[in-house]
C-alpha positions as MATLAB code, in Angstrom:
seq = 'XXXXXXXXXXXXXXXXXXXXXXXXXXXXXXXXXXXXXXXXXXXXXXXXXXXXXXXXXXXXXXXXXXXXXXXXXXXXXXXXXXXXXXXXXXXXXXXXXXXXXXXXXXXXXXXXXXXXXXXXXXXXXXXXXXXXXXXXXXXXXXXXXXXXXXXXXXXXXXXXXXXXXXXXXXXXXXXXXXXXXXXXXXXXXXXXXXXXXXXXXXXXXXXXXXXXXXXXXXXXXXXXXXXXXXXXXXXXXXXXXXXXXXXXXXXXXXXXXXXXXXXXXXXXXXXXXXXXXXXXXXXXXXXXXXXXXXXXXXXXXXXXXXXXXXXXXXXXXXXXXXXXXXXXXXXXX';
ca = [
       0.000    0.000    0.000;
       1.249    3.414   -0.407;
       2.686    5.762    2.088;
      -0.271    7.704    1.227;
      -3.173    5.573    1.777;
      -1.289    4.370    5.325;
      -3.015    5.333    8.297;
      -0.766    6.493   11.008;
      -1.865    3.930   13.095;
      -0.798    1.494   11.091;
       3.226    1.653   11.879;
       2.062    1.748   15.383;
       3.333   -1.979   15.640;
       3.857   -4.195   19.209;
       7.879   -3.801   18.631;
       7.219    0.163   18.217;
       4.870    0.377   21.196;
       7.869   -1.536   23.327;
      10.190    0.778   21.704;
       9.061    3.743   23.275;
       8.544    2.332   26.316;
      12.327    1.408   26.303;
      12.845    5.146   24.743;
      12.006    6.494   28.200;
      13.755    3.384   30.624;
      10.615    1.166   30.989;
      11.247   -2.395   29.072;
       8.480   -4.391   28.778;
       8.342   -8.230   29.767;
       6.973   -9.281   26.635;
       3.108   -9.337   27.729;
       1.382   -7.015   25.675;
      -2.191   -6.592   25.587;
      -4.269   -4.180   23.550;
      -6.685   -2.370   25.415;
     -10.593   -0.983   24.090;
     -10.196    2.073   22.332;
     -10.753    3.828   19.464;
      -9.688    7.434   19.316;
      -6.092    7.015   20.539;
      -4.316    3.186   21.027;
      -3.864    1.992   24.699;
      -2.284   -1.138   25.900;
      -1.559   -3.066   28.998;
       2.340   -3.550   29.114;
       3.705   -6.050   31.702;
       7.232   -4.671   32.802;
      10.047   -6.589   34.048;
      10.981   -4.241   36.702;
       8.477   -2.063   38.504;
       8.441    1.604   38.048;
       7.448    3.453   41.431;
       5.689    0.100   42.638;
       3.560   -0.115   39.146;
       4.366   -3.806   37.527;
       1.933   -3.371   35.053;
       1.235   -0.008   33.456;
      -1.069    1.510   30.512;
       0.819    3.065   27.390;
      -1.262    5.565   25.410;
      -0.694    6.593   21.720;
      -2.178    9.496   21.052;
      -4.119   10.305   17.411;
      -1.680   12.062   15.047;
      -2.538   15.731   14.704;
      -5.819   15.805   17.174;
      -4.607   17.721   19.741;
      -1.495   19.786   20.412;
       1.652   18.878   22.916;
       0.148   22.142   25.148;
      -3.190   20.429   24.659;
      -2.167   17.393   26.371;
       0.284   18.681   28.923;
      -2.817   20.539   30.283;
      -4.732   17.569   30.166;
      -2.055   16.155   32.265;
      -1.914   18.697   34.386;
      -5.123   18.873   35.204;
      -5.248   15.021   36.133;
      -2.043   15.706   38.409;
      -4.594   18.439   40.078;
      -7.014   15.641   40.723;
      -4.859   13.273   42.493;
      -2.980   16.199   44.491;
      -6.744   16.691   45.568;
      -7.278   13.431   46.465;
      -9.998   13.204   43.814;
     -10.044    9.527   42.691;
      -8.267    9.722   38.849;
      -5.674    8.033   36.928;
      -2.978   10.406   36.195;
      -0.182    9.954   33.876;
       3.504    9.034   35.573;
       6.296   11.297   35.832;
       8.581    9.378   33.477;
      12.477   10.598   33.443;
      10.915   14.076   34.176;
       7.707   14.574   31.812;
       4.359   12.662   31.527;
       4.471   13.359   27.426;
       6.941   11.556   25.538;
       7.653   11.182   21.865;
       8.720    8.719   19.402;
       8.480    7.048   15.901;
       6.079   10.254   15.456;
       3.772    9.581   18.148;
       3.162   10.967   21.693;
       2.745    8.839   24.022;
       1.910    8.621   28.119;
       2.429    5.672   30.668;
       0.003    5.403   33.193;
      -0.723    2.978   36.133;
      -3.101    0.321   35.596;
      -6.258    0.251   37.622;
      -8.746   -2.298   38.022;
     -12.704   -1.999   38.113;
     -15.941   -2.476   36.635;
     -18.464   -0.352   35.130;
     -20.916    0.933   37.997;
     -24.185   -0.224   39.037;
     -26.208    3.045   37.846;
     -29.392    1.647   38.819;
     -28.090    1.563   42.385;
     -28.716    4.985   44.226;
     -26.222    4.692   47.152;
     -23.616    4.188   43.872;
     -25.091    7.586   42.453;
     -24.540    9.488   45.153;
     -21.277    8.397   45.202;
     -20.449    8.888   41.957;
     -22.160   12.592   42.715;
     -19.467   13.503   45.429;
     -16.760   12.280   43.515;
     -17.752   14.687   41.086;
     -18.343   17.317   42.954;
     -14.738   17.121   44.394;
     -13.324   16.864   40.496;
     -15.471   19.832   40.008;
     -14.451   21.672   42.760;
     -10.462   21.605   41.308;
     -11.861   22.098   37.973;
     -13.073   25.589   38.937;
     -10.283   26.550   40.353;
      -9.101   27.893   37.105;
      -9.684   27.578   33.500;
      -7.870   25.332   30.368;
      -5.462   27.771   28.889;
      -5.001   25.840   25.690;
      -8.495   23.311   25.514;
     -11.379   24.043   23.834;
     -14.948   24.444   25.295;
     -17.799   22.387   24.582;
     -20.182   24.921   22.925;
     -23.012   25.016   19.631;
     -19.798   26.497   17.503;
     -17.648   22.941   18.033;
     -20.032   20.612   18.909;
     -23.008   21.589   16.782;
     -22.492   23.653   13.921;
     -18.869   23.173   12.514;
     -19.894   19.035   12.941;
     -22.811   20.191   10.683;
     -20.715   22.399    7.899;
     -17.761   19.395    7.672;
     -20.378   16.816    7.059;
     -22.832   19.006    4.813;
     -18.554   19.596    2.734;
     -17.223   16.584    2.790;
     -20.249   14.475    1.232;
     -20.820   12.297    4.627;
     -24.266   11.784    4.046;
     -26.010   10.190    1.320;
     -28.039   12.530   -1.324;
     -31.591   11.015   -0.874;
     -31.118   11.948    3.234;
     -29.112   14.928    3.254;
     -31.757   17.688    2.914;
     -33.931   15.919    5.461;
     -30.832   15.569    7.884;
     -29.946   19.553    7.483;
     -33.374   20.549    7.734;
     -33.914   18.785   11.267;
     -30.023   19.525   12.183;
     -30.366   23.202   11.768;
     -34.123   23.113   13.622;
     -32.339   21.650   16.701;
     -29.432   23.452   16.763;
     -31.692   26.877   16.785;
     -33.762   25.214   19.647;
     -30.000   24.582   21.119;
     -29.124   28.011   21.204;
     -32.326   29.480   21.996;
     -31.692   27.000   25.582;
     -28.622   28.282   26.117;
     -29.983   32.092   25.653;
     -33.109   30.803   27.956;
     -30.726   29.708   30.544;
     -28.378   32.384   30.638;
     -24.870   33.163   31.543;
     -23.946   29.577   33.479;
     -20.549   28.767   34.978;
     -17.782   27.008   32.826;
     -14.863   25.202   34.291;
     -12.778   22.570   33.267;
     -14.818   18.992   32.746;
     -13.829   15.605   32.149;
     -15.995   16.101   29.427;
     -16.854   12.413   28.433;
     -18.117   11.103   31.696;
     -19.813    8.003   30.361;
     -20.108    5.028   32.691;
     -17.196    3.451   30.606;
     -15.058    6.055   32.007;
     -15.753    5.276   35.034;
     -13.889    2.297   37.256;
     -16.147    0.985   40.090;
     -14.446   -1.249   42.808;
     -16.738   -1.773   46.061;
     -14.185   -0.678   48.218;
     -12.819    2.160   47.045;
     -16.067    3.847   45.023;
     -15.208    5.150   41.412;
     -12.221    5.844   39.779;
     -12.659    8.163   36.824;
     -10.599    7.535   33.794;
      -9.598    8.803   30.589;
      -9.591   12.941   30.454;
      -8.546   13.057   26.998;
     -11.842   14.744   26.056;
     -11.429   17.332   28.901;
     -12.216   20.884   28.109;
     -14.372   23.520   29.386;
     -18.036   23.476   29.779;
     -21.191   23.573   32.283;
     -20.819   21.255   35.213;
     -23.948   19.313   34.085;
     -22.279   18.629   30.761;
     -20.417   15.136   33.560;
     -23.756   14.441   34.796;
     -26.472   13.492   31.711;
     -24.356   10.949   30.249;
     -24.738    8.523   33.919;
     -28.368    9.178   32.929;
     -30.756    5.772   31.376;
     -34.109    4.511   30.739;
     -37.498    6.234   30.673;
     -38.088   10.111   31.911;
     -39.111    8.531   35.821;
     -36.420    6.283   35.913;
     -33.360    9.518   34.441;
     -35.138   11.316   37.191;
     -34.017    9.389   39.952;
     -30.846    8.803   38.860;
     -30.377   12.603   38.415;
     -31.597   12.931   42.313;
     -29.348   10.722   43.510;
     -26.205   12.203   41.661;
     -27.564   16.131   42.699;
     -27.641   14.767   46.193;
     -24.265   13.142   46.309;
     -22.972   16.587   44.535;
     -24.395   18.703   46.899;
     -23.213   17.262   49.994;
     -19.520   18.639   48.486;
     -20.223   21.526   46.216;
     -23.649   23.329   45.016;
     -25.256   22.781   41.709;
     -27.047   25.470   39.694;
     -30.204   24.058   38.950;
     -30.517   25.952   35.494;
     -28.383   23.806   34.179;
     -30.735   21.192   34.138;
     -31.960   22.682   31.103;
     -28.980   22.585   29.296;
     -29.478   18.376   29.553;
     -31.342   17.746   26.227;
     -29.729   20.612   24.536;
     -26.137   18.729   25.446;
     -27.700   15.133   24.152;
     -28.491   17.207   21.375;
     -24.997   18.626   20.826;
     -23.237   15.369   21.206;
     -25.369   13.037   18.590;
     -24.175   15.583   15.741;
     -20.825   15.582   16.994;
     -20.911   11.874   17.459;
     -21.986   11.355   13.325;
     -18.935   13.420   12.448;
     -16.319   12.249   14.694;
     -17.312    8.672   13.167;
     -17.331   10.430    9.549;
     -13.819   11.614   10.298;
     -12.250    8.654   11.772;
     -13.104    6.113    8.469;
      -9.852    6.267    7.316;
      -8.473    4.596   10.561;
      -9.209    0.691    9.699;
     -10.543    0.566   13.361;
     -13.923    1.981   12.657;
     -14.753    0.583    9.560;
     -14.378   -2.776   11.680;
     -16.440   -1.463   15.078;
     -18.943    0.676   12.826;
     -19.827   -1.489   10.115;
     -23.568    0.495   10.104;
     -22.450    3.967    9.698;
     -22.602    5.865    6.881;
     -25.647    4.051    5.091;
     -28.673    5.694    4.146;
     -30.500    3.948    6.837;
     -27.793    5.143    9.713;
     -28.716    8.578    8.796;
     -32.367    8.114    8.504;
     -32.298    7.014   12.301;
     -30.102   10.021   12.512;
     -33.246   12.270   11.495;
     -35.611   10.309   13.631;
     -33.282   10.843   16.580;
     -32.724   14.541   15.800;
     -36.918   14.649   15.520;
     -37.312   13.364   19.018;
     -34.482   15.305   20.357;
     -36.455   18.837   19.487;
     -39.364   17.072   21.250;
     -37.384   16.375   24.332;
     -36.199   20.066   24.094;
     -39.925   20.877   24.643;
     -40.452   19.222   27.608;
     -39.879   20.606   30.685;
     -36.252   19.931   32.215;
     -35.793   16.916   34.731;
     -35.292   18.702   38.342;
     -33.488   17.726   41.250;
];
């Protein structure tokens, strides 16, 4: 194949990822174990001689060209923040005097491994958990703002998704002028929510607070990993995404995770409105991050569906019910 068509990823090979590891004094025992991900590669590297008591640690590649070294440092920063705090996140090692490192054209990050499951978000006492634990990574978040990260607002998550699919022929011709119509209708109710609201706070998020990102051991509570979307935003922006189910059942959840939050640090209730307006936000963002990534041979493989005519019909459907939800009165705590 030529240079070309080559994805970055593909020179990313086990003897590179060992490589680097050796690049920066940490040789690997052989036991190498590729880890779920799909924006940036992360494995599991067994060492043969710990590093500051870690045995096993996490190597992450970072995508070519998505962020900038500033970009990440911050990110790493702001993890180091956490952990000075006491706030329960996985924070890159100091590593011969830097947590970024570079080689064969990637940057890279070791991290220690930690163990866990996904949380039981039906369970309320693990809510309100989850709630304080947020509060307290909230509470350091608003302690002062990304210098170099971007914020989640309509501009990057909403309309220039919109304008790079609408340019670069990501969706089929017999869907495309339904799929504008409805994506421009939302993102108008979007920003009329965001004028209804008002001036809310924004401070540094971990911005994709999913319960994937989230390690639950019964012992120790949650651990929250994986900041690489971290940028600035409302505080509710970490809260919808731990919501499920039918309206009753979200509400709950939401009352638990308000009243874990608010034992550590008080919520502003407007933001509740911003909820749908965010779900909103993020399934247009979602198409095109998918629409961008096709290249990589990774998402061909895990997204087999996308990109049809039928993905994007359901894409209009979805859009359709979001400006419904928009209508409804906001979930309150």
């Amino acid at each position: 194949m030529p240079d070309s068509l080559r994805h970055p990823y593909d020179s990313l090979t086990p003897d590179v990822v060992m490589d680097a590891l050796s690049s920066v004094g940490l040789y690997g025992d052989g036991r190498l174990l590729a880890l779920g991900s799909y924006e940036n590669r992360v494995y599991q590297v067994h060492l043969e001689d710990a590093f500051e008591g870690h045995d096993i640690v996490v190597a992450k590649f970072y995508r070519p060209s998505r962020w900038s070294d500033a970009q990440v440092e911050e990110e790493h920063a702001f993890a180091a923040e956490l952990v000075q705090a006491e706030v329960p996140a996985v924070a890159p090692l100091v590593v011969q005097g830097a947590t970024l490192h570079r080689h064969a054209g990637f940057s890279f990050s070791v991290s220690p491994r930690r163990g866990g499951r996904r949380p039981e978000l039906d369970d309320f006492e693990v809510l309100e958990w989850i709630g304080r634990f947020l509060a307290r990574l909230h509470i350091t978040g608003a302690a002062k703002p990304f210098a170099t990260r971007p914020a989640l607002d309509v501009q990057s998550f909403g309309e220039e998704p919109r304008d790079w699919l609408l340019t670069h022929d990501g969706i089929p011709l017999e869907v495309e002028g339904e799929w504008s119509k409805r994506c421009n209708e939302a993102l108008a109710a979007v920003r009329a929510a965001f004028s209804t609201v008002g001036d809310v706070r924004s401070i540094r998020l971990h911005g994709d607070c999913h319960p994937g990102n989230i390690l639950w051991t019964p012992d120790e509570g949650p651990h929250f990993v994986d900041l690489d979307d971290a940028r600035m935003g409302p505080a509710v922006q970490d809260m919808w995404m731990l919501l499920s189910g039918e309206r009753p059942q979200r509400q709950n959840q939401l009352g638990a995770l308000v009243d874990g939050y608010e034992q550590m640090r008080e919520f502003d209730r407007r933001e509740l409105a911003l909820i749908e307006p965010l779900r909103t936000l993020r399934l247009i963002h979602y198409s095109a991050w998918l629409a961008r990534r096709w290249d990589d041979p990774a998402f061909p493989a895990a997204f087999p569906w996308f990109g049809t005519a039928d993905y994007w019909r359901g894409q209009v459907h979805m859009l359709e019910e979001q400006l419904e939800a928009m209508e409804e009165p906001p979930l309150v705590a």
